[in-house]
VOPAGU-2260 file (C-alpha; in pm, 1 decimal, decimal comma):
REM VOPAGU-2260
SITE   aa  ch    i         X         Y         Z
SITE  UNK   A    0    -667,1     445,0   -1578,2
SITE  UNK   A    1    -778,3     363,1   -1213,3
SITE  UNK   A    2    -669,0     -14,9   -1237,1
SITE  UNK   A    3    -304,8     158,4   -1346,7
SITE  UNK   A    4     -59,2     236,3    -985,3
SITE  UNK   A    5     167,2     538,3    -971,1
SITE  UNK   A    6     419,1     333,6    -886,3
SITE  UNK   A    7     507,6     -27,7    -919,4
SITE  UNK   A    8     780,6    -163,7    -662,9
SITE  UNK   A    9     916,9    -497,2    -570,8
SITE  UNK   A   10     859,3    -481,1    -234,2
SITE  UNK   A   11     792,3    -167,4      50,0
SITE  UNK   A   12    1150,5     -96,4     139,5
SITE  UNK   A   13    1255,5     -38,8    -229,8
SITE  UNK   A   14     963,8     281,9    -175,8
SITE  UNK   A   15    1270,0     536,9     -88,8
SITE  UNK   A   16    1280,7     874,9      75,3
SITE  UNK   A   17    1399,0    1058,0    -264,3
SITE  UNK   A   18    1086,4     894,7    -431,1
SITE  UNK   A   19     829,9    1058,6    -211,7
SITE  UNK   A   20    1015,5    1361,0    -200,0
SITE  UNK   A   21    1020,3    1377,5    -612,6
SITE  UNK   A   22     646,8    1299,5    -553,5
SITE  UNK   A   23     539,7    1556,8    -279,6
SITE  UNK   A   24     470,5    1241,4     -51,1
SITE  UNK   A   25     434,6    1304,8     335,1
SITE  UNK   A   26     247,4    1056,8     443,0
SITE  UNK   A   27     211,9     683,0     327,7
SITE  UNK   A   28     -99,8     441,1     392,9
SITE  UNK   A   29      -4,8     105,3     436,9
SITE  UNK   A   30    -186,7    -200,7     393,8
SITE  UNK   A   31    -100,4    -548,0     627,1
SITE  UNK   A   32    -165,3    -864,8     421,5
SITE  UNK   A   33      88,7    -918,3     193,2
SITE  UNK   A   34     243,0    -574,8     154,4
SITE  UNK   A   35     368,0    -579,4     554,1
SITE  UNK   A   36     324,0    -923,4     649,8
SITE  UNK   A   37     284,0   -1302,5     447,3
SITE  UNK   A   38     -16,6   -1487,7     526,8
SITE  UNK   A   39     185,6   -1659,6     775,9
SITE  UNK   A   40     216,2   -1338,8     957,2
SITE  UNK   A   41     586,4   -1294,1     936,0
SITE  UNK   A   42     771,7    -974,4     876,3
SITE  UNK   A   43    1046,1    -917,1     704,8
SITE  UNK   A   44    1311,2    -749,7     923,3
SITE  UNK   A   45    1368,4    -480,4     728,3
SITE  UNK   A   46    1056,9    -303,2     718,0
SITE  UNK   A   47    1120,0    -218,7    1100,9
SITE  UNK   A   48    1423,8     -48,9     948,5
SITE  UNK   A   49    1241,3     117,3     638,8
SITE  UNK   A   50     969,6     255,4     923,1
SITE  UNK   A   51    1227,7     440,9    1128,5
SITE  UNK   A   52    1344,3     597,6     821,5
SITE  UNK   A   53    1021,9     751,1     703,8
SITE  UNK   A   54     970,4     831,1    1021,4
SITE  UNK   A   55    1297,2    1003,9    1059,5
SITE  UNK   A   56    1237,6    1185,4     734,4
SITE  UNK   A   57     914,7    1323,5     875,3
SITE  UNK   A   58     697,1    1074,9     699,0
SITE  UNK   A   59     320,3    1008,9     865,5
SITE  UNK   A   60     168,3     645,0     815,3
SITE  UNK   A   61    -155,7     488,6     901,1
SITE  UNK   A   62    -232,8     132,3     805,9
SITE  UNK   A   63    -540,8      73,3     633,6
SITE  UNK   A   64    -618,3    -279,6     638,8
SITE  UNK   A   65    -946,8    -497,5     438,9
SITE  UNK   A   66    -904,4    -761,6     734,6
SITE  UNK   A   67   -1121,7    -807,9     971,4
SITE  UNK   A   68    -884,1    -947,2    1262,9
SITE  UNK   A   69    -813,5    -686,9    1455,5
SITE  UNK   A   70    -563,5    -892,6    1663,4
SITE  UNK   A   71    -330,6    -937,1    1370,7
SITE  UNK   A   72    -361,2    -552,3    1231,2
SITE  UNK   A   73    -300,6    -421,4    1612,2
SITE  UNK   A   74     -14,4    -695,0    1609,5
SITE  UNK   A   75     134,7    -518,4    1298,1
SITE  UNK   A   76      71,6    -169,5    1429,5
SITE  UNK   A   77     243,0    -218,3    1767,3
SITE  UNK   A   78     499,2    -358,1    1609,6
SITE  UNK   A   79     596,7     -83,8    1413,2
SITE  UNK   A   80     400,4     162,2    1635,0
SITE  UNK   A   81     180,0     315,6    1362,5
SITE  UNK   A   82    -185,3     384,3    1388,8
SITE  UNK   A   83    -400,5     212,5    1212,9
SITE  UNK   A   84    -788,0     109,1    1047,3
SITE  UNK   A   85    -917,1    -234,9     975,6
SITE  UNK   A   86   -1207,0    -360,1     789,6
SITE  UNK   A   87   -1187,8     -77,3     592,6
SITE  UNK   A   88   -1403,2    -212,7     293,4
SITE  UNK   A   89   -1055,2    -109,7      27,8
SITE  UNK   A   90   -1171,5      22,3    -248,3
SITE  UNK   A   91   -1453,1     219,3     -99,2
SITE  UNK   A   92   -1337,9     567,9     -18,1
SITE  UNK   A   93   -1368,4     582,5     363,7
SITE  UNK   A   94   -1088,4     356,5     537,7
SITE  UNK   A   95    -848,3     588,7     292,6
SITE  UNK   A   96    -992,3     906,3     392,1
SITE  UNK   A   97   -1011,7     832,6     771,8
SITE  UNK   A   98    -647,1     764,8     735,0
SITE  UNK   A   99    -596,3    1150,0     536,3
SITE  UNK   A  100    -766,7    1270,6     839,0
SITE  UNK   A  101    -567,9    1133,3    1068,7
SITE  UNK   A  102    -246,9    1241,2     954,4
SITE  UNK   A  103    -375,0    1557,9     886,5
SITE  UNK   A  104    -271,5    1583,2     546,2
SITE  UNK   A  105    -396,1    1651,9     138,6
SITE  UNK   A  106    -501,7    1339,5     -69,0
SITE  UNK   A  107    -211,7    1523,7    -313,2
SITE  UNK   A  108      41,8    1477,6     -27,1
SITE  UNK   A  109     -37,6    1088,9      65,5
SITE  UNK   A  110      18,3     767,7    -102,1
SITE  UNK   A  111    -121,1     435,5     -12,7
SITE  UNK   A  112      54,5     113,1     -68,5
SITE  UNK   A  113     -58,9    -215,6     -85,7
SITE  UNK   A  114     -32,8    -571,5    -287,7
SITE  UNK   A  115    -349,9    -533,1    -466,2
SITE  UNK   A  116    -524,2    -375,5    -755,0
SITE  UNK   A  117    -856,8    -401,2    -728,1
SITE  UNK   A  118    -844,1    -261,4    -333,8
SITE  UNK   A  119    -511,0     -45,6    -268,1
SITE  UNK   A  120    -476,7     102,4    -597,5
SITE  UNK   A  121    -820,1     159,1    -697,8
SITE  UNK   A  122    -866,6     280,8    -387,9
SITE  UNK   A  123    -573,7     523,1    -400,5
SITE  UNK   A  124    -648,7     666,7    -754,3
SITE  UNK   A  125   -1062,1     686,0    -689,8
SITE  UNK   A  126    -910,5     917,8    -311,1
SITE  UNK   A  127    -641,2    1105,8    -590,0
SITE  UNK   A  128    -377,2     978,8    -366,7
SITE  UNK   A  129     -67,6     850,0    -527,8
SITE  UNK   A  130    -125,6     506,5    -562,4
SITE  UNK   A  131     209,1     254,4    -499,4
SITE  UNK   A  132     148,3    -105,6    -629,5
SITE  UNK   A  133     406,4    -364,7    -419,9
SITE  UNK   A  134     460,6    -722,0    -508,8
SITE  UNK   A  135     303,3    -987,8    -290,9
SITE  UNK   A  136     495,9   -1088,9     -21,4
SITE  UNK   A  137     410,8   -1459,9    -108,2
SITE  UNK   A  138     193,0   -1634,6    -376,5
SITE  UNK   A  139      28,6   -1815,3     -90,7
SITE  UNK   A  140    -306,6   -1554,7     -37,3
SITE  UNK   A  141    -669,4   -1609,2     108,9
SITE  UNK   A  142    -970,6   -1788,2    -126,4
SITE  UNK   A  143   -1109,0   -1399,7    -249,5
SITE  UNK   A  144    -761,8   -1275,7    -345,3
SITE  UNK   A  145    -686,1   -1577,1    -552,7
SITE  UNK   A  146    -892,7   -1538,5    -786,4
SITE  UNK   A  147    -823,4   -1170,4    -868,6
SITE  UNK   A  148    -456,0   -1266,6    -894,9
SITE  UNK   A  149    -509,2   -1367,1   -1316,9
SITE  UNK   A  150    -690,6   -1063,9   -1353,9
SITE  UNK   A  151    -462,4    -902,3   -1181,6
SITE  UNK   A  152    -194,0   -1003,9   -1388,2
SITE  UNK   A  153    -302,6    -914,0   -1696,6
SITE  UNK   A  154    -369,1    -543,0   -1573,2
SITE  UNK   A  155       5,9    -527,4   -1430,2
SITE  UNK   A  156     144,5    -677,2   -1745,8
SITE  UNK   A  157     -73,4    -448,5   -1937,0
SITE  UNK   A  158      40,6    -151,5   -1765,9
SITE  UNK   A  159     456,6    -265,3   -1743,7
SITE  UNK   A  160     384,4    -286,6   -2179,8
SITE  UNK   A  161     251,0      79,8   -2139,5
SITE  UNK   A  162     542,0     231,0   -1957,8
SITE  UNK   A  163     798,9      21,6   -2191,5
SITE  UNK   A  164     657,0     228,4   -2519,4
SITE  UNK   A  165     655,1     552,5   -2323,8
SITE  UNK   A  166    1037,2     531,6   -2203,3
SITE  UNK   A  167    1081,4     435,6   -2607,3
C-alpha cells in the first residue's frame, strides 16, 4: 500500500548500517522538520554522529525538505554538510528525484526518511524508493501537519496490526 513505509523506526539514528546493507541502500534522503530537527530547531547530538557513520560507510544523502525557509534547511545542511532541496512540494515526484540525480544513484538503491506519511513515505513508495517512516521528533508540529497527525495514526496503527499477523 503506498500509505504503508518500508520501515518504521523510532528515531534516525536507530536506521543502522546493517539495515541498508540488508536493503541494498546507498544513499538516504532526509527530510528536516521533525525527522532532523524539532520545530524549535534543535538537533539532537547524535545525528552529527549517525552522519559521519553513513558517511564513513559510503552512504550518499541529500535532504529533501517541504519547507520553504531556506535559512533553516541551509542551517541543517551546513551543519551536517549534506546537500540539500527545499520546497520540494513532498509527495510530488520531483524534490525526490532531483535528490536520485544528485547522488547519482537507482530509486532501488535510495531510501528517503522522514516523519510523515502523507509526504516522505508516499513520496518514497510513488519514486519506488525504500520508504523509512521515523517518529516525530516532538508532538509540537505546524497548523497543516496537525491535522494529518489522526489520520496518520490510524494508518501507522493499521500497518504495526499488519506486520504483528505476518510475524504470527
Amino acid at each position: 500500500m503506498i500509505f504503508y513505509p518500508n520501515l518504521y523506526c523510532k528515531n534516525v539514528m536507530a536506521i543502522t548500517i546493517d539495515v541498508l546493507q540488508k536493503n541494498n541502500i546507498k544513499g538516504l534522503i532526509l527530510d528536516v522538520d521533525n525527522t532532523l530537527i524539532d520545530i524549535d530547531r534543535n538537533m539532537d547530538p547524535g545525528v552529527k554522529d549517525w552522519i559521519c557513520e553513513l558517511k564513513n560507510n559510503n552512504i550518499k544523502l541529500c535532504i529533501v525538505s517541504n519547507s520553504n525557509k531556506i535559512d533553516k534547511v541551509k542551517k541543517v545542511s551546513e551543519t551536517l554538510d549534506i546537500p540539500y532541496f527545499y520546497f520540494a512540494k513532498k509527495p510530488f515526484k520531483s524534490g525526490f528525484l532531483k535528490a536520485k540525480d544528485l547522488m547519482k544513484l537507482e530509486c532501488e538503491n535510495i531510501a528517503a526518511v522522514g516523519d510523515q506519511i502523507m509526504t516522505d513515505v508516499m513520496g518514497a513508495n510513488r519514486c519506488k524508493m525504500f520508504s523509512i517512516l521515523v517518529e516525530p521528533i516532538s508532538e509540537k508540529d505546524i497548523f497543516i501537519t496537525k491535522i494529518k497527525r489522526p489520520i496518520e495514526k490510524l494508518i501507522i496503527n493499521k500497518y504495526l496490526s499488519k506486520l504483528k499477523k505476518e510475524k504470527v
